[in-house]
VMD Tcl script that draws the C-alpha trace (Angstrom):
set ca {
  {-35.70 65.21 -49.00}
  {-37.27 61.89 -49.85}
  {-41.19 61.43 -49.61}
  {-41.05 58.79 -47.22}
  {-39.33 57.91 -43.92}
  {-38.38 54.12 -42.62}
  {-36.48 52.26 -40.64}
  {-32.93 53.24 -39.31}
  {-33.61 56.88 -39.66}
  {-31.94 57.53 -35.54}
  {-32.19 60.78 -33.59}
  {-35.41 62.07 -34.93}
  {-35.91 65.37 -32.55}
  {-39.42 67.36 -31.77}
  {-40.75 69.13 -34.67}
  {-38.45 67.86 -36.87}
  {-40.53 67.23 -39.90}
  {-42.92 69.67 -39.41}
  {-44.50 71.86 -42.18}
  {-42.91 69.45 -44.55}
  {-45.01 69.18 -47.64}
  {-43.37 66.23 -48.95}
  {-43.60 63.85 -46.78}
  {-46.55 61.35 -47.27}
  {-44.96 58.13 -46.06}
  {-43.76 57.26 -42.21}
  {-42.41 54.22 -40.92}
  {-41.86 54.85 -37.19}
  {-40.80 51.43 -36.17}
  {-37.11 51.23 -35.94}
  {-36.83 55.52 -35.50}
  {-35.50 56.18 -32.59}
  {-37.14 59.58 -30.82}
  {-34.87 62.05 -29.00}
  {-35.76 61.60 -24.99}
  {-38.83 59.41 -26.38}
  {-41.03 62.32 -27.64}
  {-42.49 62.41 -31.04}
  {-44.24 65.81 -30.01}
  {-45.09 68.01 -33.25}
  {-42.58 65.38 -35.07}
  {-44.73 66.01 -38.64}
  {-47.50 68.59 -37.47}
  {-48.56 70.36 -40.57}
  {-47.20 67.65 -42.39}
  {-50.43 68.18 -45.14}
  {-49.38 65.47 -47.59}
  {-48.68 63.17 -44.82}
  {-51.24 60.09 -45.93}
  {-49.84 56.96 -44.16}
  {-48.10 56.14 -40.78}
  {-46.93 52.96 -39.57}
  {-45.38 50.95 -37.09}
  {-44.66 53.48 -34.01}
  {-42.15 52.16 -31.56}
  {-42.73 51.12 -27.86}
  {-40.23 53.31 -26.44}
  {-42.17 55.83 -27.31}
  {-43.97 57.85 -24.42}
  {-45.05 61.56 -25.46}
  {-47.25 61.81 -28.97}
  {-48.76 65.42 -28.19}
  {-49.72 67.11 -31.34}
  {-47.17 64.46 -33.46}
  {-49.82 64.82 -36.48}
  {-51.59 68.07 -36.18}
  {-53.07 69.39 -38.61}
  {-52.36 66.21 -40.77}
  {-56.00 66.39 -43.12}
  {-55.01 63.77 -45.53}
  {-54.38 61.11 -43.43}
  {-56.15 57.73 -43.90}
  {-53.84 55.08 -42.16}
  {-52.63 54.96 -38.58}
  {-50.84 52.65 -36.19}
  {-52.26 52.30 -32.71}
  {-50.79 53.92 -30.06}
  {-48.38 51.57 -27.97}
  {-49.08 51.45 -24.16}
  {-46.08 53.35 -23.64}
  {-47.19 56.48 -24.24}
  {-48.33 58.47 -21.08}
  {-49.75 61.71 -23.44}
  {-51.40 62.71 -26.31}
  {-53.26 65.61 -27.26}
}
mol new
graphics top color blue
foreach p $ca { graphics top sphere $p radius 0.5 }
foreach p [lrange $ca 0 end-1] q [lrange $ca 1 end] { graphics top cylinder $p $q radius 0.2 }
display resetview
């Protein structure tokens, strides 16, 4: 699995990347997010440093980066989304 996640990745589900070690790159902007929910998408993600660019279809963010220590750099939240937690 590569380290990092961009554009034209489609179909990204709920909990998807989570507990992936891995990971310390995300692009959100062109994913597209199964029934708009990133929920849990890379919880536990712990090497998970940078995300960027989340999408404005997006509506549900609860928990998308718990647990994420190491992160330094995030988007803001678009004014689509109606939860986070």
């Amino acid at each position: 699995m590569p380290n990092y996640i961009s554009a034209n990745t489609v179909n990204i589900r709920t909990n998807m990347f989570s507990n992936n070690e891995s990971i310390t790159s995300v692009d959100c902007n062109h994913v597209a997010w199964t029934n708009n929910d990133m929920s849990n998408a890379f919880a536990r993600c712990k090497n998970l440093t940078t995300i960027t660019n989340i999408n404005d279809n997006v509506t549900n963010m609860d928990y998308a980066y718990a647990f994420c220590d190491n992160l330094v750099s995030v988007p803001n939240i678009p004014s689509s989304v109606t939860s986070v937690k």
